[in-house]
N, C-alpha and C positions, 0 to 999 in steps of 0.2 A: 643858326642852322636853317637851311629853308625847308619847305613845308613838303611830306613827303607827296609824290606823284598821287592821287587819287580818280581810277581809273571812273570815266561820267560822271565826274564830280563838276564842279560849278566851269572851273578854269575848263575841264575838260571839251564840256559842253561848250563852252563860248565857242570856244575853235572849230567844233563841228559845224557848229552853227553858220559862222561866218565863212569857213568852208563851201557852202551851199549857199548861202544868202547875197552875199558879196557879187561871186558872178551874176547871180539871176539880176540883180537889180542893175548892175551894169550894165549887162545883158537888154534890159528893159528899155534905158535910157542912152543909149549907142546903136540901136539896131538899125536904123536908119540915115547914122551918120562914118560914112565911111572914113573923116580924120576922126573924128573921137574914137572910133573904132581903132583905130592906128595906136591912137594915144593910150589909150586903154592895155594895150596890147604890148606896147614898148615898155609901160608903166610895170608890166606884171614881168618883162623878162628881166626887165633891170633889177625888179626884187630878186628873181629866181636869184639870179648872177651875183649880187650883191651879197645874200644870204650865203650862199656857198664859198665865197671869198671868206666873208668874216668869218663862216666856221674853222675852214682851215687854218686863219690867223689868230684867232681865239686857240684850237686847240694847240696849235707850233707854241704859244707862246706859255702855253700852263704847262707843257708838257705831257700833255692826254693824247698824242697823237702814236699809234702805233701802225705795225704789219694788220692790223685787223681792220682798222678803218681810214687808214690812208690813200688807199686806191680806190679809185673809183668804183668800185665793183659791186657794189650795191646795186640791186635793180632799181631803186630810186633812182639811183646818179643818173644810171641810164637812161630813167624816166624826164629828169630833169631838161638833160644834154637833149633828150627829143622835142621838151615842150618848148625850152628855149627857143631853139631852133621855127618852130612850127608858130610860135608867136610872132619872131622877128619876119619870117618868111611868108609864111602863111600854106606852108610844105606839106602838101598832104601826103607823104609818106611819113614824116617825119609825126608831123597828127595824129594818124590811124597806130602808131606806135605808142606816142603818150597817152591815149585814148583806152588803149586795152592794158599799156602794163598800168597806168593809174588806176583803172578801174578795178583790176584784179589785185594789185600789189601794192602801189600806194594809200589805198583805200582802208586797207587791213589795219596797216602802218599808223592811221592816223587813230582808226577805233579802237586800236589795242596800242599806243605808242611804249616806243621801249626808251623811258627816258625817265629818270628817279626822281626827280623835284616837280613842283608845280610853280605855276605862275609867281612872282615872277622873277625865276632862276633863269640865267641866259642859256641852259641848256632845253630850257622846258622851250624858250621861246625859239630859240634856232628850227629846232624838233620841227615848232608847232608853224612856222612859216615856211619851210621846205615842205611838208606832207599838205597842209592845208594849200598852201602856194600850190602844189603841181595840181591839182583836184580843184579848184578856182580855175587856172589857167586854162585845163580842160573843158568844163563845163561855158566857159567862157567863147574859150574857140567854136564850141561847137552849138549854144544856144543866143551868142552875140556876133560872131564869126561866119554863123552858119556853116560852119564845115561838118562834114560826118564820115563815119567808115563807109567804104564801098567791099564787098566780098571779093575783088577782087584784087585789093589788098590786105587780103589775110593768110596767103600762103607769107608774103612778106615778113608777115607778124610773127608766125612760125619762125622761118627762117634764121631773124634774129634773136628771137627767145632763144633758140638753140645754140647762136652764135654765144647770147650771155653766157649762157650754162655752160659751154664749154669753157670761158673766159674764167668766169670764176670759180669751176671746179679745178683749173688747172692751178687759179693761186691759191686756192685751199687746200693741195695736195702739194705743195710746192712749199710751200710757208706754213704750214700748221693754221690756217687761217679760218675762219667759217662765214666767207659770201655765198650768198645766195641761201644759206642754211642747209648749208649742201653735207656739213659732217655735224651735226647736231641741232635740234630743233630752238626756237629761240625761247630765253629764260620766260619771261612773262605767256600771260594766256592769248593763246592767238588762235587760228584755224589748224593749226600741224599738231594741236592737240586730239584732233578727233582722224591722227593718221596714224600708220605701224609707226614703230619702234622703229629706231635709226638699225642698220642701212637702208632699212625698207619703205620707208616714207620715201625715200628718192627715186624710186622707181614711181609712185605714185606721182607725183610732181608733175608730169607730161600731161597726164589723163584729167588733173586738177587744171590746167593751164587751158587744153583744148576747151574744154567744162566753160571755165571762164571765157574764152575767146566766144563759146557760141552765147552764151547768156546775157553778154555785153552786144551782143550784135543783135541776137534777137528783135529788140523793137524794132530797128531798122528794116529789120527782114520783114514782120509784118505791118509796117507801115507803106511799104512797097509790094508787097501784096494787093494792101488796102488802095494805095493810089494806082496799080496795076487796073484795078477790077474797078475802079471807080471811070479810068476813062476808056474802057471796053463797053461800059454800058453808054457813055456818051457818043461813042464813034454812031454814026446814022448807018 
């Protein structure tokens, strides 16, 4: 029987770890090299890709697949399907999208994961390379890549947040389903603990997303500020 999930326990921890460690030292050692930068980059979508293949064929074949986690409708998938893209291309729509739902929603996902075993159960691992994978990728793109949000790609951000939330409140209402956590909060401890009582956490959901969009944007805002006023005082 494998070892139950133990939430910042050792396995736990590794993954956080390497979560943030992995890109930065990529990061480090690629910045100035636009194919290893490439390589890099191809390296982390073929994982993404890879990983999301074999869950699906691992689940089809135990029979763990149902109406609740068969469609993509997770804001990860979405997340995924963006970094993907944003790795292969280098799409800065597609970026400022992985960028903010990773930071706000995968992020969660990885500190609070909802996954019953620990290392090393294939499900702890799938879990732990999809959530770590998409938050690598990010930090990657964006402190090896150098890419970053611009403000005015955050109506965008909106836009499609909303396009999910419709996406997945219509199959949760359609299928008895719970994407997005849109008809009940999720079993383990997470941030929807310190929100109302279902149905009313989902009215909250928007004002938490907006919340999140400026807080992940924030340094940029005043690092642009800072490089504003830095070359105002230079002009003669």
């Amino acid at each position: 029987m494998p070892a139950p999930f133990v939430l910042f326990g050792r396995d736990h921890l590794i993954v956080l770890a390497l979560a943030f460690a992995a890109p930065l030292a990529l990061a480090a050692v690629t910045r100035r090299g636009e194919r290893l930068q490439r390589f890099v980059r191809f390296g982390l979508a073929a994982m993404l890709i890879g990983n999301w293949i074999f869950w699906y064929l691992l689940f089809w074949r135990r029979g763990w697949l149902t109406w609740g986690d068969a469609l993509p409708l997770n804001l990860c998938d979405w997340t995924n399907a963006a970094v993907i893209w944003a790795l292969l291309r280098k799409n800065q729509a597609a970026y400022a999208l992985g960028y903010f739902w990773a930071l706000a929603g995968t992020l969660q996902g990885l500190i609070t994961p909802d996954t019953p075993y620990d290392f090393p159960e294939i499900r702890f691992v799938i879990f732990s390379i999809f959530h770590a994978g998409i938050i690598a990728a990010v930090l990657y793109l964006t402190f090896g890549a150098r890419m970053r949000p611009y403000a005015s790609g955050l109506p965008r951000v909106v836009l499609w947040s909303l396009v999910y939330a419709a996406a997945a409140g219509l199959a949760d209402w359609q299928l008895g389903v719970n994407y997005g956590f849109l008809r009940a909060k999720p079993a383990g401890a997470t941030i929807f603990d310190y929100l109302a009582p279902w149905p009313w956490y989902v009215a909250e959901l928007p004002l938490l997303g907006i919340a999140s969009l400026l807080i992940w944007y924030a340094p940029w805002f005043v690092a642009d500020r800072i490089s504003g006023a830095q070359s105002s005082r230079e002009r003669p």
